[in-house]
N, C-alpha and C positions, 0 to 999 in steps of 0.2 A: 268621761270615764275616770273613776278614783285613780288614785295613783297606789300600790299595795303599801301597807308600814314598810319602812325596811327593815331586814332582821333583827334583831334587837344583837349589839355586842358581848360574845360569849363571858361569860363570869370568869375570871381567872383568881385562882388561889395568890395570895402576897408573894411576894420577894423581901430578900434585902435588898437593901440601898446600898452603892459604892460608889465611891468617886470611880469615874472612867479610868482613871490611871493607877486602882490598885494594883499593886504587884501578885506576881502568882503563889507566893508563898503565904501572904494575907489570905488568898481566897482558900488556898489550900487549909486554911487552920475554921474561917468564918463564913463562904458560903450552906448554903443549904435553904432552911425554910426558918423566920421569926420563932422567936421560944414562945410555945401556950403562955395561958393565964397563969401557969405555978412560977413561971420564970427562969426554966430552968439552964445552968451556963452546958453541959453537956449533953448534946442531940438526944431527944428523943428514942428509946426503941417499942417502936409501936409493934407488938405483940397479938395480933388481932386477924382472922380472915375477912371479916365484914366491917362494916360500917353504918352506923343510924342517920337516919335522914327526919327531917322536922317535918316531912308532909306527904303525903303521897305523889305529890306533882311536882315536888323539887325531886322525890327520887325521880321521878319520870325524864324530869331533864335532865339529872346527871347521868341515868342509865343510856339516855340519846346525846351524850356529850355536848349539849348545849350549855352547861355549867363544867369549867374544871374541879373537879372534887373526888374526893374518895371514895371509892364506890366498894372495889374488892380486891383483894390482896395479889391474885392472881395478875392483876396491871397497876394496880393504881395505891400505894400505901406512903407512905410520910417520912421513914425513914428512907426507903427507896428513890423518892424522889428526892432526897439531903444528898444523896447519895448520887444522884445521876445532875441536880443540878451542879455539885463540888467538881463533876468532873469533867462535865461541858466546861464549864468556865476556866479549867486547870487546860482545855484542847484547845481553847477560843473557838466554840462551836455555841451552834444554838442553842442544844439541847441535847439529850443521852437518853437512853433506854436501856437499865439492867437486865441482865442475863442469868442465868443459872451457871454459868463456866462460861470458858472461853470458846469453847468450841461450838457452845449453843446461840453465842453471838455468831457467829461464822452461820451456825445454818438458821437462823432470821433472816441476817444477809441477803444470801442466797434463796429463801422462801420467798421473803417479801418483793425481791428487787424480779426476780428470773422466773419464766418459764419453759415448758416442752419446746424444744427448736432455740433458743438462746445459747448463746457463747462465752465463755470467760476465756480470759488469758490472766494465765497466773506462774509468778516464780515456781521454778521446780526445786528452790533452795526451800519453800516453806515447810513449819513443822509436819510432821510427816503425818499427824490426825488430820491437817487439812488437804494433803495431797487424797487419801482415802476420801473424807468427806466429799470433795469435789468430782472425783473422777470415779468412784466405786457408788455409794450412793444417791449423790445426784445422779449421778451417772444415768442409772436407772430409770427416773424419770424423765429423762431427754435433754438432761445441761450437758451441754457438750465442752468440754473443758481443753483448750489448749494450754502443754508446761514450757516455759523458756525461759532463758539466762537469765538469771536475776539481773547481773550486772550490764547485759549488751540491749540502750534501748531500742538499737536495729532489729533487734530480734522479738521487742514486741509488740513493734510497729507493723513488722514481716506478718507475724499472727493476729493481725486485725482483719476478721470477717463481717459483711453488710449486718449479720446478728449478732454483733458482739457488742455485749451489755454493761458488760463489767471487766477491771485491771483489778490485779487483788494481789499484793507484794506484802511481804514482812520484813522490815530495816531497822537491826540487821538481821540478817535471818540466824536461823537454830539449825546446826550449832558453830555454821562456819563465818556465822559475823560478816557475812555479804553484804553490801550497801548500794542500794537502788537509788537512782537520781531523783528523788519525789515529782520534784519540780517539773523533768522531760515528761515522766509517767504520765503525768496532769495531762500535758500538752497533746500525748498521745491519744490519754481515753477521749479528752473533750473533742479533738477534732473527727472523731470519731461517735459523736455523741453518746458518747459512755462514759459513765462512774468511775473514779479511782479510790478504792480501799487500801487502806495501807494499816498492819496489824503491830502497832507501836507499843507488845508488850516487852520488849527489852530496854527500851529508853524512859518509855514512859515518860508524861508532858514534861516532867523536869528537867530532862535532857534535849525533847524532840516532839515538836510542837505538826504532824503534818498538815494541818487543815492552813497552814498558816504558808505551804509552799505548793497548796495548788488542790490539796485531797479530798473528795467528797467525803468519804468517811472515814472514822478511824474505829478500831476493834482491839478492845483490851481483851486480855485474860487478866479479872482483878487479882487470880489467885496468885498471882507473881510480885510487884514490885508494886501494886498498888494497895494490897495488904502490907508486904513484906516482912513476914513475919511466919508464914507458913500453915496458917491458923484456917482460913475457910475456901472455899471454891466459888470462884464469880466470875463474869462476863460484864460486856458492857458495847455498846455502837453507842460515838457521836456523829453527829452533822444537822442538819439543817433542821430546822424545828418542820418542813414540809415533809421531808422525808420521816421524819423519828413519829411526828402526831398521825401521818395520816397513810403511810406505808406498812414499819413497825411495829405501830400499837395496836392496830388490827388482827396483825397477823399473833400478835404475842395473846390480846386478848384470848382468840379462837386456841394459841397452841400450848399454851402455859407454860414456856420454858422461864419461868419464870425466877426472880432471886429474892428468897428468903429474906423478909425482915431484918432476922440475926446476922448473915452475914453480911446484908448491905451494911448494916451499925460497925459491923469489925472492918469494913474495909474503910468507907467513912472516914473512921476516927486514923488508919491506917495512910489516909492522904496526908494526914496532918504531919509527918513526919519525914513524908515523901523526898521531896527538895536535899534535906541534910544527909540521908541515909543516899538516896543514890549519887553524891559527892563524896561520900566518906568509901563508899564502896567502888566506885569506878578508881578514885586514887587509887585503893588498895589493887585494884586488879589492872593497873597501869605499870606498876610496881610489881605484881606477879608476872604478868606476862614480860616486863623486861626481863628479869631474873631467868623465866623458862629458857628465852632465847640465848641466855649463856650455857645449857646443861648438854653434856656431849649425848646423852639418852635421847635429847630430843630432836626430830628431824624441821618441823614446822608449827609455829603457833599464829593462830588467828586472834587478831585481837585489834579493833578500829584504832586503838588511840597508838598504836603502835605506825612509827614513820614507814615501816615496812609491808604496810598493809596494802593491798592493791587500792583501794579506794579512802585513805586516810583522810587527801584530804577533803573530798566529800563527807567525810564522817564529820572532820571536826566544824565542816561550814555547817551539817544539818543540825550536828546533836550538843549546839552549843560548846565544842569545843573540848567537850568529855566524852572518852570511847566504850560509857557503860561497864555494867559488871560483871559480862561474860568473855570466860578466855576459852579460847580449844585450843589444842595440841597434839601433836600427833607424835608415838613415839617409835621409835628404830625400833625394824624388823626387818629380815627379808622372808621377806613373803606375809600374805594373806594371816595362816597360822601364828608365824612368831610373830606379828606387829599386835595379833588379838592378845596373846600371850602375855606380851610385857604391859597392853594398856592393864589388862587384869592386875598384874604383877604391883603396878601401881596404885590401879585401887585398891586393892585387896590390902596393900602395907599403910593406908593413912588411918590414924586413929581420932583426926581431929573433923575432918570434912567427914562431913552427910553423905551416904551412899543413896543418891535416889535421882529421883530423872527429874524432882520439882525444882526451880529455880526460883531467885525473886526472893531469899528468904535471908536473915540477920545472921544467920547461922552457913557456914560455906558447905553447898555441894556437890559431887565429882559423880559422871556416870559415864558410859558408853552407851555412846549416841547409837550404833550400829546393830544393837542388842537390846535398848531400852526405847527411848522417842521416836527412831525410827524403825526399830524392830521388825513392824508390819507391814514395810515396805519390801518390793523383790531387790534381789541385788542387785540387776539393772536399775532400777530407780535408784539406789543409794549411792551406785558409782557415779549415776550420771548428776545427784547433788552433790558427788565431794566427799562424801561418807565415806571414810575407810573403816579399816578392822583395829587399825591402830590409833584412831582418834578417841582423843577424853577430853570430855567438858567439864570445868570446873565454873560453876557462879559463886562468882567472891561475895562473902557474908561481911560480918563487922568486927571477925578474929584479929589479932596483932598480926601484920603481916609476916612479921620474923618466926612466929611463932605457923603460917600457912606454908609459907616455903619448908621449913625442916617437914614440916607431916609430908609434902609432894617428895621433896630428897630421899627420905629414908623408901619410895619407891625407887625412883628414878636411877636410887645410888645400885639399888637390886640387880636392874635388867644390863643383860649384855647388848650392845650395843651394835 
């Protein structure tokens, strides 16, 4: 009896070449895909939903994935892949799959990983879109969601059931800058033969590398610190080229939460900058938040790089040694009313910070977590993350910091205390 051919080896589209030892700010400026035949030194933006094929039976193989190649926009375009290769290799993952937002990475995630009867355990520190996504509508279709201490990993080892799929932490968390042990996390899901996610859009790889302390996946929102700049809305999952080719691109084919051409090109070229902007902005907001902690206005500010942070120095072993661009603080009140009062008091008097609930952006901006990102949670959920009436977040942009502190003062100096 013959023996069958064996498969023939799938066709893979080029790479670059790199010495193993480039550094991540090289790859940050020159991964992606070889320039076409025009030559050109700045990425491609391939503007296109289809793709020509030279035969009917080369389309036939790339529509059954036997060939890697460009088929349709909806999975598979050129910029997008500069785009998802730049930022695998920026996580030290195998590979990436762009999102339409951050939150459409999250329910990928969760599509492609979970089913009816499956369990997560997840921080009850996370953005508050992902407490709703996971517990409201998964909900509905039977993901059973357990929430626990960000920081206690007793607590979520305690919440490990025979069906629990997946750990899904964000470090540090929004907006009270909590810091999860990555590394125990790992230990936990793995012995437990479950995935750990960790949602690294505050540090982003230039700070905070997870895959490299244990994380199956990590989950950007690019609209944040990986554009930086404020300019388009995107998403992203790294890990394993098993998981990203043959879990997530299934699911993404079939659901098209897919990310635009245009704004994988602005986020893209937005890596390139990435490295200097989130060093020049955690200084600045190392510097803010020491200054908060002199102001008699203020009761308590959250902020990693600060020696007074419950988990500092976990922050500076994880996130290379920089506490990021986000500060909260909460300011004097008594009671519920006057702490909401005076955070208002405060935003309302700055003329230089952004009033808006995005972060991640060149420009600094100040919101109330209570009333905006977490808004659409109940009060019991906000008390039990930490959320008061009196806390404000400000993410440090790339202002003069003399010039950030007087625009907080002329709040701060307002409210009675």
């Amino acid at each position: 009896m013959s023996t069958p051919d064996p498969k023939p080896e799938k066709k893979r589209l080029p790479r670059k070449e790199f010495a193993p030892d480039v550094r991540l700010e090289t790859l940050a400026v020159r991964e992606g895909l070889p320039a076409t035949e025009w030559g050109e030194n700045s990425e491609g933006l391939f503007l296109t939903s289809s793709f020509n094929h030279p035969d009917a039976a080369t389309a036939a193989a790339r529509f059954a994935n036997e060939e890697e190649a460009f088929v349709y926009t909806r999975f598979s375009n050129p910029t997008t892949m500069m785009f998802e290769r730049r930022l695998a290799a920026l996580e030290g993952t195998e590979a990436a799959i762009a999102t339409s937002s951050g939150m459409s990475a999250i329910m990928l995630l969760v599509m492609g990983l979970l089913k009816a009867g499956d369990h997560v355990v997840c921080s009850r520190s996370v953005f508050g879109s992902t407490i709703k996504l996971l517990q409201g509508e998964f909900g509905k279709f039977g993901v059973q969601t357990t929430f626990v201490s960000q920081t206690d990993v007793a607590e979520w080892r305690a919440a490990i059931k025979p069906n629990t799929k997946l750990l899904f932490a964000e470090t540090p968390s929004n907006p009270l800058t909590e810091v999860c042990d990555i590394a125990q996390l790992a230990e936990v899901a793995h012995a437990a033969g479950a995935l750990l996610a960790v949602d690294n859009c505050f540090c982003s790889p230039a700070l905070q590398r997870p895959a490299k302390l244990g994380a199956d996946l990590i989950i950007h929102s690019g609209t944040k610190y990986l554009d930086g700049q404020g300019r388009v809305v995107a998403g992203a999952i790294c890990g394993s080229e098993q998981l990203i080719e043959n879990v997530f691109v299934p699911v993404m084919r079939s659901a098209g939460m897919s990310l635009s051409p245009f704004n994988a090109w602005v986020v893209l070229k937005g890596l390139e900058t990435l490295s200097i902007r989130m060093a020049a902005q955690s200084a600045s907001a190392l510097a803010l938040a020491t200054w908060l902690e002199t102001q008699p206005s203020v009761e308590r500010v959250y902020y990693p790089g600060l020696p007074s942070h419950p988990q500092h120095e976990l922050a500076m072993k994880q996130q290379g040694g920089l506490g990021g661009a986000v500060v909260s603080f909460i300011t004097k009140g008594e009671g519920a009313e006057a702490a909401r009062r005076n955070a208002f008091a405060v935003i309302d008097h700055t003329r230089i910070c952004s009033i808006t609930s995005n972060l991640g952006d060149t420009k600094t901006t100040i919101t109330h977590p209570a009333t905006t990102s977490h808004g659409r949670l109940s009060e019991d959920q906000r008390q039990a993350a930490g959320i008061t009436q009196g806390m404000i977040r400000v993410a440090v942009g790339l202002e003069h910091i003399e010039d950030l502190k007087a625009d907080l003062a002329s709040g701060l100096n307002s409210i009675d205390p």
